[in-house]
MOPAC internal coordinates of N, CA, C and O (Angstrom, degrees):
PM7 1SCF
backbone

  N    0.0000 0     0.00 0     0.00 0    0    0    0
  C    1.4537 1     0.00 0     0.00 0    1    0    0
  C    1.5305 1   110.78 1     0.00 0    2    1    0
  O    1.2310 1   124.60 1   130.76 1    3    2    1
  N    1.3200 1   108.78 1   -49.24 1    3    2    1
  C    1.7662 1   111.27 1  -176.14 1    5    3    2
  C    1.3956 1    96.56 1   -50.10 1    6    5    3
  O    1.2310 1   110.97 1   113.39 1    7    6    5
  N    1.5105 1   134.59 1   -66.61 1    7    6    5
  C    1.4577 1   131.22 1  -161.50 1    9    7    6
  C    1.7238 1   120.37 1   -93.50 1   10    9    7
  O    1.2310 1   126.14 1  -151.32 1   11   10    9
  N    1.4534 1   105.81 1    28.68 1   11   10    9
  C    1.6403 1   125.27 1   179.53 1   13   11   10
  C    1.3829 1    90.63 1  -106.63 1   14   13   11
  O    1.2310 1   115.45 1   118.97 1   15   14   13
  N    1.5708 1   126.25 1   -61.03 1   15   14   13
  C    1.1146 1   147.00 1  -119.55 1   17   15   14
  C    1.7857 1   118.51 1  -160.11 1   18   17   15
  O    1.2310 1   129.96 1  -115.04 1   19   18   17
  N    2.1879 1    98.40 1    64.96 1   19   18   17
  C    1.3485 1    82.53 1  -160.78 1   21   19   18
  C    1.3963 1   118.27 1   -97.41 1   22   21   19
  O    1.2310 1   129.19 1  -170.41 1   23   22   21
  N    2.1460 1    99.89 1     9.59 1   23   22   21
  C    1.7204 1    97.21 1  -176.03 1   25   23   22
  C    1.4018 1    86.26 1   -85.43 1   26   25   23
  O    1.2310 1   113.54 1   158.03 1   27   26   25
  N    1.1371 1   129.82 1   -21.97 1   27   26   25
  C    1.9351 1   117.10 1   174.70 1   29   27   26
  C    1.5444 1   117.63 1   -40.17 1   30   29   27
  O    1.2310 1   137.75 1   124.63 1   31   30   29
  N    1.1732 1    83.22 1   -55.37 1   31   30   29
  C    1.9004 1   120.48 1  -166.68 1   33   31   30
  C    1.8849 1   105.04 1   -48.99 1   34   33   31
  O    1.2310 1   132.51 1   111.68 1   35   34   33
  N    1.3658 1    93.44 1   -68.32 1   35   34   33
  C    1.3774 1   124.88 1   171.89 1   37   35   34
  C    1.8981 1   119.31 1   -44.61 1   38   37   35
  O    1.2310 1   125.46 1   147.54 1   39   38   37
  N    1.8888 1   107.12 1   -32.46 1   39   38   37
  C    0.7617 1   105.15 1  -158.14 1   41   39   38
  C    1.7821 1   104.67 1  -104.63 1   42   41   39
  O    1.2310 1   124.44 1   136.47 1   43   42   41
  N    1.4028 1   109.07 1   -43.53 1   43   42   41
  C    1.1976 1   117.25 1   130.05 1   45   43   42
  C    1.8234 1   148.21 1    -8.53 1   46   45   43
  O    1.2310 1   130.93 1   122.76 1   47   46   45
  N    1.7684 1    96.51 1   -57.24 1   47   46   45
  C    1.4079 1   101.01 1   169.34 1   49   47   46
  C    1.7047 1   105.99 1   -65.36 1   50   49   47
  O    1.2310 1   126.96 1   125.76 1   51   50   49
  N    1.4689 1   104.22 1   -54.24 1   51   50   49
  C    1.6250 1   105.46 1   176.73 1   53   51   50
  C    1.2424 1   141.02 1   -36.23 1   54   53   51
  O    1.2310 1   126.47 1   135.87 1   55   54   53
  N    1.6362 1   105.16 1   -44.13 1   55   54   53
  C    0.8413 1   107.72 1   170.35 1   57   55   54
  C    1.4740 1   134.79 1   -92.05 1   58   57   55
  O    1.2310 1   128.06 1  -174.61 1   59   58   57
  N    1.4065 1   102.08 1     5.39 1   59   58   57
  C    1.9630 1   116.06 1  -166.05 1   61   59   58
  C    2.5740 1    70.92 1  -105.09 1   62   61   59
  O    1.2310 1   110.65 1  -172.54 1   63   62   61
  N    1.3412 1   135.18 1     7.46 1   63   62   61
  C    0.9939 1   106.60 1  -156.21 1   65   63   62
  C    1.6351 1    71.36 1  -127.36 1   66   65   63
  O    1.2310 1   116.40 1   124.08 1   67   66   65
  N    1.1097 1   124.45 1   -55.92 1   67   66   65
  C    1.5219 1   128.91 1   176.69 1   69   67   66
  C    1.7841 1   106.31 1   -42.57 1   70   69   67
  O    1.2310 1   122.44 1   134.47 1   71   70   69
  N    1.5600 1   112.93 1   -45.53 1   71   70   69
  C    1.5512 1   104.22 1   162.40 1   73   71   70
  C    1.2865 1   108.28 1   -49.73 1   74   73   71
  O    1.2310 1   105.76 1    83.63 1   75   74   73
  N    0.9537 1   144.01 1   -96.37 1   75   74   73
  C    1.7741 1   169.70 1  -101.64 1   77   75   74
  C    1.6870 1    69.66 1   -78.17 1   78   77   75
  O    1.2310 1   120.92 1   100.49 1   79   78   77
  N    1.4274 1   115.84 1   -79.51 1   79   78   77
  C    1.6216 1   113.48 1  -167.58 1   81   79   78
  C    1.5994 1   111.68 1   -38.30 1   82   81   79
  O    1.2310 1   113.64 1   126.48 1   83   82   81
  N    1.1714 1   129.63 1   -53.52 1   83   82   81
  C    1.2461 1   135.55 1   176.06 1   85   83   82
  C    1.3940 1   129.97 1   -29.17 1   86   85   83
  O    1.2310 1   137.16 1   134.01 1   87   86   85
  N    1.8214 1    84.37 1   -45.99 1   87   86   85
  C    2.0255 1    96.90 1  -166.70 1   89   87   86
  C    1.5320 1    95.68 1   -85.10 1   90   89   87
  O    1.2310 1   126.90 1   143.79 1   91   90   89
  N    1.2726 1   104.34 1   -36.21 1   91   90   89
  C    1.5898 1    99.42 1  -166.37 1   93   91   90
  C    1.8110 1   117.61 1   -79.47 1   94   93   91
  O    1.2310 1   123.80 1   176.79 1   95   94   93
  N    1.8880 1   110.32 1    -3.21 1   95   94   93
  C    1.2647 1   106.16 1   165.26 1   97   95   94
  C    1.3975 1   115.51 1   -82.68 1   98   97   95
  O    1.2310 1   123.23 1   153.31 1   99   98   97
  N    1.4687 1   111.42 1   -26.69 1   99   98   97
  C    1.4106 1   136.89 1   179.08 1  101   99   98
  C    1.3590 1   121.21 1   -30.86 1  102  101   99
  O    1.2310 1   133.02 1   116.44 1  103  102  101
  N    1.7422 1    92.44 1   -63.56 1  103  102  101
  C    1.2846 1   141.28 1  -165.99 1  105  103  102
  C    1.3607 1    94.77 1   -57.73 1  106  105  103
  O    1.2310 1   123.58 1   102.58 1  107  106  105
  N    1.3828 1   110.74 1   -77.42 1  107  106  105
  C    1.3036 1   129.97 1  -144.49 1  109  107  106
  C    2.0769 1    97.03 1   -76.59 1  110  109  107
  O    1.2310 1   124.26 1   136.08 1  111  110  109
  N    0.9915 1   109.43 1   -43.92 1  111  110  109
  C    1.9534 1   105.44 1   153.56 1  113  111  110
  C    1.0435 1   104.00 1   -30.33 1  114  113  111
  O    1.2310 1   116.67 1    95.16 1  115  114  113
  N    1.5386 1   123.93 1   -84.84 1  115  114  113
  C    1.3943 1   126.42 1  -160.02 1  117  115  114
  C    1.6007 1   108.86 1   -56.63 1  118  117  115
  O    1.2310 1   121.65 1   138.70 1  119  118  117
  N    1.3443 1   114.45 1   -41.30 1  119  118  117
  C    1.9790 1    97.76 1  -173.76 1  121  119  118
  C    1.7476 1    98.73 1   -71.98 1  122  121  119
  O    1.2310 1   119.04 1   144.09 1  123  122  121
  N    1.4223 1   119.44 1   -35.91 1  123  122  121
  C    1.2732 1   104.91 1  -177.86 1  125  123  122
  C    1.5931 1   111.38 1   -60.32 1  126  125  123
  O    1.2310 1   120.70 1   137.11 1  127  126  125
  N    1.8278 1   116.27 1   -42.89 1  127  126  125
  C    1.3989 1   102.41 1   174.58 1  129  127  126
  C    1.9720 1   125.90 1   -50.77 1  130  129  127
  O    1.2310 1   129.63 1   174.67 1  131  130  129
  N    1.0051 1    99.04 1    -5.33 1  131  130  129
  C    1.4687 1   114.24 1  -154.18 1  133  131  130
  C    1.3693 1   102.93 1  -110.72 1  134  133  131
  O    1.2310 1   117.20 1   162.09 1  135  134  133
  N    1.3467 1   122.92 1   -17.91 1  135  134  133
  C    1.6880 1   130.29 1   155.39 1  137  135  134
  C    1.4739 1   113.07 1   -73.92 1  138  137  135
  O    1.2310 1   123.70 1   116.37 1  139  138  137
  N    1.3570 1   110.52 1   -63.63 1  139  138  137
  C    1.6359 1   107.73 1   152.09 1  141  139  138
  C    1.2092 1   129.28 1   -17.49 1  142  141  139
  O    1.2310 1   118.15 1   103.47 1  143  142  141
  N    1.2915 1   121.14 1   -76.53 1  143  142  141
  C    0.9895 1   127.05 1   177.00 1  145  143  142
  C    1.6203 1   129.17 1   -44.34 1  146  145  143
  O    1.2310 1   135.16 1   153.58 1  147  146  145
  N    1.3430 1    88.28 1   -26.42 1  147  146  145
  C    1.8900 1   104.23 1  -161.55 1  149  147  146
  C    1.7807 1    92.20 1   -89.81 1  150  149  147
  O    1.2310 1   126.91 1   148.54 1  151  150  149
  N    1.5768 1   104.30 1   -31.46 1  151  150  149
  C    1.6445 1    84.44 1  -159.32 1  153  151  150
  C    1.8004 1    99.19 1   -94.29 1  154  153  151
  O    1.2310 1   129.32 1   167.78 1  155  154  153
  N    1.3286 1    99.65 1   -12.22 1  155  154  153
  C    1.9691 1   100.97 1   168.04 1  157  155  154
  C    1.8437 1    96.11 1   -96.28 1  158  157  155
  O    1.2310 1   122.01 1   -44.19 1  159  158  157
  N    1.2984 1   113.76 1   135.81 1  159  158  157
  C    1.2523 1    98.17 1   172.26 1  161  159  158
  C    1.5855 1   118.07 1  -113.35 1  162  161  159
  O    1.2310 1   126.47 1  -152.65 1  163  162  161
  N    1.3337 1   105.16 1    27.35 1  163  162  161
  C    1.7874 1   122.56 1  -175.61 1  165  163  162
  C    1.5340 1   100.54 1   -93.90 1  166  165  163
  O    1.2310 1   121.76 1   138.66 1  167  166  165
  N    1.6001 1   114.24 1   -41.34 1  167  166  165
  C    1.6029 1   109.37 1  -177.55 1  169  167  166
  C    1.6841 1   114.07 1   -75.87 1  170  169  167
  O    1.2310 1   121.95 1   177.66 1  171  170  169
  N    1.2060 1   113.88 1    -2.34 1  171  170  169
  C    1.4274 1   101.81 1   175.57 1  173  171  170
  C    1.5832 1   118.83 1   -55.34 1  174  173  171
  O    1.2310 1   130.24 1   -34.39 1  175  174  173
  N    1.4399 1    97.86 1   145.61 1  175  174  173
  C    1.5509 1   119.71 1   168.17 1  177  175  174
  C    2.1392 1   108.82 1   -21.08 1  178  177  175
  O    1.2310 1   134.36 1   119.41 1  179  178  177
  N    1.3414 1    89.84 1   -60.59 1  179  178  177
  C    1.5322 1   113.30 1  -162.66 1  181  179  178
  C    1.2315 1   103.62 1   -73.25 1  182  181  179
  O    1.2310 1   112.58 1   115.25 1  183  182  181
  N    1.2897 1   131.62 1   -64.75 1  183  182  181
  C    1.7742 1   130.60 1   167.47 1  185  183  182
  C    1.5839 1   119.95 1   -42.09 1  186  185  183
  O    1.2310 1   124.30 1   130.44 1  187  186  185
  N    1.8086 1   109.35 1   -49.56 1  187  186  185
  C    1.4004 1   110.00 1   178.51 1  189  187  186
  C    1.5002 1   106.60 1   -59.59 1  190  189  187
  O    1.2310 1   114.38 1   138.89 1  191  190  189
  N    1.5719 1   128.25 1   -41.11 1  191  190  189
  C    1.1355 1   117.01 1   176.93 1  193  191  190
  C    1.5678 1   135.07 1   -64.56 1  194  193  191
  O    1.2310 1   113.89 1  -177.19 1  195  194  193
  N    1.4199 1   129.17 1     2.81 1  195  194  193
  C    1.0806 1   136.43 1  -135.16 1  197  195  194
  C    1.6664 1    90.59 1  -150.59 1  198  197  195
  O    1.2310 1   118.87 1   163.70 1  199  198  197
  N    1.3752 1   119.75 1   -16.30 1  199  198  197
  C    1.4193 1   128.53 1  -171.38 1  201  199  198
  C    1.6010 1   104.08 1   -91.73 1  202  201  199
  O    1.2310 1   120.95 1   160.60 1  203  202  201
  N    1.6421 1   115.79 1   -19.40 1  203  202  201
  C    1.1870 1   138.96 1  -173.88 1  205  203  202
  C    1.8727 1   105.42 1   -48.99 1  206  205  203
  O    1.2310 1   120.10 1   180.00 1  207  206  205

C-alpha cells in the first residue's frame, strides 16, 4: 500500500500525526487547567457552582 498509494500513505500519516498533536495539546490544557484550579481554590468546579 505505502508504494501503490503514496498520497494515501502520506495523507494518512498526517492525519494519524495531526491526531496524536491534537490530544496531547488537549490534554496538556486540561492538566494545566487543573493545576490552576488546585493551587486557587475559589475557581473550582464545586465552589464556582455554589457561588451562583
Amino acid at each position: 500500500m505505502i508504494l501503490k498509494y503514496p498520497g494515501r500513505t502520506i495523507h494518512f500519516l498526517g492525519v494519524v500525526l495531526l491526531g496524536f498533536w491534537m490530544t496531547a495539546k488537549l490534554l496538556d490544557n486540561y492538566w494545566a487547567d487543573t493545576k490552576k484550579q488546585n493551587a486557587d481554590p475559589s475557581k473550582t468546579l464545586i465552589n464556582s457552582s455554589n457561588q451562583k
